[in-house]
N, C-alpha and C positions, 0 to 999 in steps of 0.2 A: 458506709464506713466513716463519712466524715461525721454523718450524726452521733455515731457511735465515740468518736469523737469530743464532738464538743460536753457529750455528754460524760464523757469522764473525765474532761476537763474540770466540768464544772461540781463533780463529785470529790477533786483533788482541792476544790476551790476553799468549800466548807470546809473537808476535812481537815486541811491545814491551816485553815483562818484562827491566826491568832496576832501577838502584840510585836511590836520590834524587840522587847526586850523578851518574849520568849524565844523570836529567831538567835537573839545572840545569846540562848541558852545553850543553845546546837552547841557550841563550841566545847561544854564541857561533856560533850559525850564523850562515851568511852573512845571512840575512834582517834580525839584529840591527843590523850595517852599511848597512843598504838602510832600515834602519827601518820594514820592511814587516812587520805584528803577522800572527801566526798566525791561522789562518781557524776558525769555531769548530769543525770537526769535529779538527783536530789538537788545540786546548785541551781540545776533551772528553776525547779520546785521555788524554791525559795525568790529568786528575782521575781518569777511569775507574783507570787503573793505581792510584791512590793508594788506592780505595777498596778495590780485589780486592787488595791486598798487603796494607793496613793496616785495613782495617776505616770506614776516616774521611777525611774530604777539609779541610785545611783554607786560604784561599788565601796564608797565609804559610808552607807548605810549598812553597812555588814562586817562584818567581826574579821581580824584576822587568821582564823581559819578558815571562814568561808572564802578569804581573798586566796587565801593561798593555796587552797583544792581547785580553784579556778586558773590560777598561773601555773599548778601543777597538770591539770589539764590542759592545758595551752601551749606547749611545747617548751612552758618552765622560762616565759617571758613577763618580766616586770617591768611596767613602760611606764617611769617616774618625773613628773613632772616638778623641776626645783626651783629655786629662787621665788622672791615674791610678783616675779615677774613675768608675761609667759612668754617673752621673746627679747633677744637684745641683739642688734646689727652690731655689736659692736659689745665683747666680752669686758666686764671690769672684773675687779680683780677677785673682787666680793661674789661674781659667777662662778669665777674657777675654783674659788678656793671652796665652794658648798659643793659644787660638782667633784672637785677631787675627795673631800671628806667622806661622800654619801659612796664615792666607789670603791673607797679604800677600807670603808667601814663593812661593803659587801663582799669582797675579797678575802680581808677577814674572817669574817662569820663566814662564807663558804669553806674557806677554805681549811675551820676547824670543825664544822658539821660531814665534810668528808674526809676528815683525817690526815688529810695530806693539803699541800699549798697548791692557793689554783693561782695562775694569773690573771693580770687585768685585763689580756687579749683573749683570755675564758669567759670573761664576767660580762664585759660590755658588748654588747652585741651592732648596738648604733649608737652613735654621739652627733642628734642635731648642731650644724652649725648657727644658727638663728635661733631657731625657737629653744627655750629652755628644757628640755625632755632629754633622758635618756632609755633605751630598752636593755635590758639586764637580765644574764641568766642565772635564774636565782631556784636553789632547792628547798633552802629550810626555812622553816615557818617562821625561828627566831629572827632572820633577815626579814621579813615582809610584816615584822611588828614593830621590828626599828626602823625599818624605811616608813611608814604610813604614818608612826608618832612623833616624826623629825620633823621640826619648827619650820625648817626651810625646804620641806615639800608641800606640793601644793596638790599630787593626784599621785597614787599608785595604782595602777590596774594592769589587770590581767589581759594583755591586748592580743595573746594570741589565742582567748578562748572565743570559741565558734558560739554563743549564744545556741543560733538555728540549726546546729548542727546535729540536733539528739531526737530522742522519739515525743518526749512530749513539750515538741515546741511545733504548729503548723509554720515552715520558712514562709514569708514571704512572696510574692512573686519575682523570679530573678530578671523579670521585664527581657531576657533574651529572645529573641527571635529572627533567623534571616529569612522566613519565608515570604515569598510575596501576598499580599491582599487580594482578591478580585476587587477591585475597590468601583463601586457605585457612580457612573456617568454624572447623577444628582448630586453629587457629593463633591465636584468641582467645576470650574468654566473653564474655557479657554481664553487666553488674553494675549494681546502683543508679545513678543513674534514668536509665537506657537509654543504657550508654557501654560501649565495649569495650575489654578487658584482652589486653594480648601475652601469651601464653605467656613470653614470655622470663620476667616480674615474679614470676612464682611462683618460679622458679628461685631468686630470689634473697630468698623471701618477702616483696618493696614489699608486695603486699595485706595480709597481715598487722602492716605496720611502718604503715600509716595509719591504724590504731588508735590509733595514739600520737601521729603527727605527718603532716601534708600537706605543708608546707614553707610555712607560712604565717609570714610576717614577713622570711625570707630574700629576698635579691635576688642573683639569678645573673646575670652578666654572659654573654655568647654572641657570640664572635669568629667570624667565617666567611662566608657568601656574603650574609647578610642573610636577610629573611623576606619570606616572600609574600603581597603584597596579595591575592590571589585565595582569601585563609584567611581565612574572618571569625575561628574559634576562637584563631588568634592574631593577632587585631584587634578587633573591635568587638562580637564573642561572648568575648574571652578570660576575662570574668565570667560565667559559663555552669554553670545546674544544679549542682555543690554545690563549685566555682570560684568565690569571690566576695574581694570589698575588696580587691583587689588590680591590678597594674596590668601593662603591656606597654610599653617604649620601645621606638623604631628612630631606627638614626644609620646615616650613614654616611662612611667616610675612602675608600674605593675611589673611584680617579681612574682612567677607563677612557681614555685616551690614551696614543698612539706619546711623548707631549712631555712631558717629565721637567718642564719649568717651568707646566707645567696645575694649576692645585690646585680646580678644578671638581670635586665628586664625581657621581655616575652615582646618589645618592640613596640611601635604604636598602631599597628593594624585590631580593627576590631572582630573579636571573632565569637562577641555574641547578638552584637545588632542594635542592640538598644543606642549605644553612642553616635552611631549610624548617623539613626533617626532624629535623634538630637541636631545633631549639626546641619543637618537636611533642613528641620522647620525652622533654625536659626536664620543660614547663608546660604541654602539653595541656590544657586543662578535665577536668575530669570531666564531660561534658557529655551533656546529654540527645537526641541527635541522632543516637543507636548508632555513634559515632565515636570512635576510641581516646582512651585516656586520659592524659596526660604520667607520669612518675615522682613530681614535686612539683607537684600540681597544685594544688596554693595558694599557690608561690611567684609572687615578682615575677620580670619578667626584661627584661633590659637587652639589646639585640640588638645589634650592627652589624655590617653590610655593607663587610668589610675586604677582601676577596678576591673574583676574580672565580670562581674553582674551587678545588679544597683541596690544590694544589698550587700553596708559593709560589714563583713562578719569574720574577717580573716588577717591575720598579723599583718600581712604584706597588701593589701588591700587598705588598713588604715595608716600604714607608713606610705604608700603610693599617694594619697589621697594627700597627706600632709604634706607631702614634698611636691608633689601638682600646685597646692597654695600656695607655696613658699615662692617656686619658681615665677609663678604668675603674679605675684604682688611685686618682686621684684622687675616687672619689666614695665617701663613708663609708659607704653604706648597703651596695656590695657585697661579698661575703664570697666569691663563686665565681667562677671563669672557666672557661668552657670551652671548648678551641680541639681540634675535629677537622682541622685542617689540620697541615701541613708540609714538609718538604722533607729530603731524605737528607744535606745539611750545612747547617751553619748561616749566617745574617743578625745581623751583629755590631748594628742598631738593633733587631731582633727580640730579641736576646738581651740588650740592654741594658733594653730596657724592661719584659722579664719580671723582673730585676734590680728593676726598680722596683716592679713591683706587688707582688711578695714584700718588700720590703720595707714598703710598710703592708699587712700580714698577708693578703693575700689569698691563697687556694687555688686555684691552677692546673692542671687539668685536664688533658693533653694525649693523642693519638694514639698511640698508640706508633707505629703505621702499616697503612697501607691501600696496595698497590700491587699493579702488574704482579710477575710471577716473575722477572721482572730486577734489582728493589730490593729482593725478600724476603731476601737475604744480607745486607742491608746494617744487620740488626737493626735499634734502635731509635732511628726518624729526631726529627728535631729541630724541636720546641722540646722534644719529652718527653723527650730525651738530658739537657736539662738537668736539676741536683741541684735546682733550685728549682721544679720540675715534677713531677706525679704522675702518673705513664703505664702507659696502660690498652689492653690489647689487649682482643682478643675470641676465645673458644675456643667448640667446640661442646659439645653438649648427651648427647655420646657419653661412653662410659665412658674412664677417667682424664682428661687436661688435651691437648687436639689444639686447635692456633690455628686460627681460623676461614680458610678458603679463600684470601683474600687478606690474612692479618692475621699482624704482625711479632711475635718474641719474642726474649725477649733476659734478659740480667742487669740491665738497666734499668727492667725491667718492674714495677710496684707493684702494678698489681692484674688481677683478668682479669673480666669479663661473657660469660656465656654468652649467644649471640644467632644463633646458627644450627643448625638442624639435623642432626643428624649424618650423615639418609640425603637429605638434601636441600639444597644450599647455597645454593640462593635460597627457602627456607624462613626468613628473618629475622627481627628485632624487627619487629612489627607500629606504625603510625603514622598520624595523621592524612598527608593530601597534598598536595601542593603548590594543588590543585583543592578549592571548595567540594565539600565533599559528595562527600568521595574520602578511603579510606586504603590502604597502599601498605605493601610491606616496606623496612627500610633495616638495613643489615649493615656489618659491616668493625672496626676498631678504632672508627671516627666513630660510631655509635649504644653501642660498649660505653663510650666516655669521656663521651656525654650523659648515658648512664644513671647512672654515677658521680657525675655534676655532681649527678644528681639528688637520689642517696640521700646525698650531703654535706648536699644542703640539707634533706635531709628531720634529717638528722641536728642538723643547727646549728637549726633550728628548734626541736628537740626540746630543746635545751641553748643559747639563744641568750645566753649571758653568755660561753660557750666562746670558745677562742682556736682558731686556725689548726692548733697541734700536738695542744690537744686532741681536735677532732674527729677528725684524722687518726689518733691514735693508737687511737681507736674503732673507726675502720674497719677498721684493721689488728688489731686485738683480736677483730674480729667477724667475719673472713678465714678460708678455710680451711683455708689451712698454719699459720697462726698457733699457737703463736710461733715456728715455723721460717721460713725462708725461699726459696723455691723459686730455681732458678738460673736460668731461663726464663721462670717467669709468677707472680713476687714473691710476696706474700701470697696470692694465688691471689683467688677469686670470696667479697664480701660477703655478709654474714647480713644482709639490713636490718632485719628485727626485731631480730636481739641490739643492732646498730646504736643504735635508739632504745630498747630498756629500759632 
């Protein structure tokens, strides 16, 4: 099936290869006069072409009708990014007066495309306090041609359409799993006082860099599916065996509803696994209980449950995501973030809000990426495309640099984790699990961007008066291409001992 697949993938490929300016022919199809919006497997149609010509999808490379069968399929959300700015702690007056314009301008136009008067508690569906974005329910085309060609917007998109939601797109892997591993004797040691070590830490020297530093005093932040109540070691053991004084939050922004106007969250327990695992290879204890050990296992760490899987493709999945940034730049204790999630284009409040957190000095982490062999061309997906992000694949443990089985590379790439096997690809980082009293493998770019987070924090621990650039310039110092730069897999894989000397 899947060949049959790829194979009319790529017969849709030809077929419809053609120029940007005949995609925004589409627009004068008959359909435009019927004001009948495109269905989403035609909208796919069309991104799909942008990505296999050009590398990138972005949706103002596409006419306002194709924006607007995409907001029409999306639950009729227009997520507008204004000012020339993409955040302000502090509104001038020059903010409010462009945000009141653009909402009063859509209230209007709605409210005379439906014949009747809507209000502005119809219209606006969310108004960031910080970053510059509004979400807006918006129906007529004529609204989403005046919003996209106003001076003082900077993004209009369709944020509640599902990209992977249709038949011909392969999703993603959604990286979910609470099963346990039988996981390989070979595949970790035992160490003071009865805690087990991945294979992978050696690769990279951790057990030798915890001579110097555990990550004690640092606070890493942790974006993704959230944590599991069913782990005491990250709860109510997270002080455990030579793990102490230190602490564990959980939050959560994930809104699990069909209804954009919900701001109920589903809590911060995670209930697909992957976030789990995450926090496990981060700040596992060292614990006494012969259960893995995290990378900084004396840091603090900040959880939320922003996502429901690590693929963001859902209205309230990219407003979770942004308000996990928001929050976590705002608190002065954190230094790290780590986000194994993303998507193959970008969330203009996703990318506004990482905007914010770099700018109070935070380090951000990201994926390069983890997929099916349908988005492995699509190099390196985003939030870690961005320059304000530090994006980490994962290669195996075979001779020269080969990316891990489902893991992205690119000229975007900073840094790489060695985490699987080379005669075994579900041979992985080794981890506590989702389950008391269980550990499990976990792979992909998602465990080599934890492990990073880790050895940042074991690093700023180790130097905690340090700034943002200069940690990072450490890491790349202690890199194995360094001072070259690879064209595929950046700096290539950290020394964490040189790291901390």
């Amino acid at each position: 099936m899947k060949r049959l697949f790829y194979l009319f993938l790529a017969i849709l490929t030809i077929a419809f290869s053609c120029t940007k300016d005949e995609l925004q022919q589409e627009a004068n199809s008959p359909k435009l006069s019927k004001l009948e919006p495109l269905d989403p497997f035609e909208i796919n149609t069309i991104i799909n072409r942008y990505l296999e010509e050009t590398g990138t999808f972005r949706w103002e490379d596409v006419d306002a009708y194709v924006l607007w069968s995409a907001v029409m399929n999306g639950g009729n959300i227009l997520t507008v990014g204004y000012d020339s700015e993409p955040f302000l702690e502090h509104r001038t007056k020059k903010s409010l007066s462009i945000k009141r314009e653009i909402v009063s301008l859509v209230v209007d136009m709605e409210s005379d495309a439906a014949t009747k008067s809507k209000s502005e508690k119809e219209i606006v569906i969310f108004d960031s306090e910080v970053i510059n974005y509004i979400d807006l329910h918006v129906t007529s085309i004529d609204v989403v041609e005046a919003i996209r060609y106003n001076p003082n917007v900077r993004y209009a998109e369709p944020s509640g359409y599902e990209y992977f939601a249709y038949g011909n797109v392969e999703k993603s892997s959604s990286g979910c799993n609470t099963t346990p591993a039988n996981v390989y004797s070979s595949d970790y040691v035992t160490i003071a006082p009865n805690t087990q070590q991945s294979w992978t830490y050696t690769k990279h020297n951790i057990p030798q860099a915890w001579d110097y530093s555990t990550g004690r005093g640092i606070t890493v932040g942790l974006i993704d599916t959230g944590v599991s109540d069913e782990q005491s070691l990250l709860g109510s053991n997270f002080n455990n065996g030579y793990s102490t004084g230190r602490f564990i939050q959980k939050y959560g922004t994930y809104v699990n509803s069909v209804w954009p106007w919900t701001t109920t969250t589903d809590g911060s327990s995670d209930k697909c696994g992957h976030g789990t695992l995450m926090a496990a290879t981060i700040a596992s204890p060292r614990n006494d209980k012969n259960l893995p050990v995290g990378v900084a296992y004396n840091c603090n760490l900040v959880a939320y449950r922003a996502t429901s899987d690590v693929v963001l493709n859902g209205y309230h999945e990219k407003r979770g995501v942004s308000d996990a940034l928001t929050q976590l730049a705002n608190r002065g204790d954190v230094k790290v973030i780590s986000m194994s999630i993303g998507h193959i284009f970008s969330a203009g409040n996703i990318s506004d809000a990482i905007k914010y957190a770099y700018s109070k000095g935070k380090m951000i982490i990201a994926a390069g990426g983890t997929s099916t062999n349908f988005t492995n061309w699509a190099g390196v997906i985003f939030p870690a495309s961005m320059s304000e992000t530090i994006a980490v694949t994962g290669i195996t443990d075979g001779e020269g640099y080969t990316e891990c089985a489902v893991c992205h590379k690119g000229s975007k790439i900073d840094f790489t984790v060695i985490m699987q096997r080379a005669s075994n690809a579900d041979r992985t980082s080794v981890c506590i699990g989702f389950f008391e009293n269980t550990n499990t493998y976990v792979g992909g770019s998602s465990v080599a961007t934890a492990t990073t987070a880790g050895i940042a924090a074991l690093i700023w621990s180790k130097n905690p008066t340090w700034n943002r650039q200069q940690v990072l310039d450490k890491m790349k110092q202690s890199a194995s291409f360094y001072p070259n730069r690879h064209s595929d897999f950046g700096w290539g894989s950290i020394n964490a001992l040189a790291a901390v000397q």
